[in-house]
C-alpha positions, 0 to 999 in steps of 0.5 A: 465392147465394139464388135470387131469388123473386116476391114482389110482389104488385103484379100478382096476376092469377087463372088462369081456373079461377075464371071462374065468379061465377054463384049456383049452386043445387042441391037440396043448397044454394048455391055461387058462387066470385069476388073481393069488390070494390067496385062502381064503384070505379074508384080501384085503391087503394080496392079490398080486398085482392085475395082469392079467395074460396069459398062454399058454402052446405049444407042442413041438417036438424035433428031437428025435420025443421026445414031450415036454410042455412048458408054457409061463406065460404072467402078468400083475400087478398093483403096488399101494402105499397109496398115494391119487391121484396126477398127478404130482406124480403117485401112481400107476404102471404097469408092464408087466412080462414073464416067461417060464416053461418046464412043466412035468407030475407029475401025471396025470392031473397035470404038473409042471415047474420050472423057475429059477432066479437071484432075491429072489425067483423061481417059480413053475407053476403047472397045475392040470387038474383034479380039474381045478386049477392052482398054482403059488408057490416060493422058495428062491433062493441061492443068496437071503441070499447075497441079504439080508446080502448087503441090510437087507430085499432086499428079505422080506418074501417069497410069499405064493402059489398063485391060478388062480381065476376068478375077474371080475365081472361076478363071483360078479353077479353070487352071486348076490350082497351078494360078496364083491366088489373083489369077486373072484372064479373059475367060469367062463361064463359056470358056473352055 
């Protein structure tokens, strides 16, 4: 008899180790840890797919004495379908994904990189130290026409911009049992 395992990942919740979504910023670079969603999307079934997600940001010098920041995002995601759990066919997925983004100061406070890609869509990275937000946003790419023309909806719709937010529970107990069960905000253990 085959032990039974979980593998719904209808209920992801994240351990409190990761309740720290502030913009951390050192004479080495940038580092800020949360999961990307998006902002004032109440409707569960919008969200992306739940992810954990790293990034760390390292100065860099070239030769030229020339300094330059580059962020390496880390993420982890959760790919679910609506299927009940079964241990002999498994519903749930995860997935580890990196990316590199050669950041430039836009303004100040706020970097931007762009990573580009052969699937559907490149992403932007940027970081706002001002208002302590970090964004995730998409463009389709040249060959997502010629994905969809060989295969019609390989590409669907493009993504919406993304936030780094703060899901574990210490947001929830923060606002006291009046959150719903995925609470997300920008707190972190120093909030108030």
């Amino acid at each position: 008899m085959r032990a039974a395992s979980p593998n719904s990942c209808a209920n992801v919740d994240v351990i409190g180790t990761f309740d720290d979504v502030g913009i951390h910023e050192s004479d080495y670079g940038i580092n800020v840890n949360g999961t990307f969603r998006l902002a004032d999307e109440l409707d569960e079934s919008k969200q992306p797919m739940f992810n954990l997600t790293s990034i760390d940001c390292e100065k860099q010098t070239d030769d030229a004495d020339k300094t330059s920041l580059e962020c390496k995002l880390t993420a982890t995601s959760v790919y679910a379908t609506d299927a009940k759990p079964n241990i002999d066919a498994p519903n749930c997925s995860l997935d580890l994904s990196t990316s590199s983004y050669m950041m430039k100061e836009l303004q100040r406070g706020v970097l931007s990189g762009f990573e580009s890609s052969t699937s559907c869509y490149n992403s932007t990275l940027t970081i706002d130290t001002n208002t302590n937000r970090v964004y995730l946003s998409f463009t389709r790419t040249k060959v997502a026409d010629n994905y969809d023309r060989i295969r019609p909806g390989t590409c669907a719709a493009q993504p919406r911009t993304q936030v780094l937010m703060n899901c574990t529970g210490w947001p929830r107990s923060r606002k006291g049992s009046s959150a719903p069960p995925r609470y997300c905000d920008f707190s972190n253990s120093s909030s108030k």
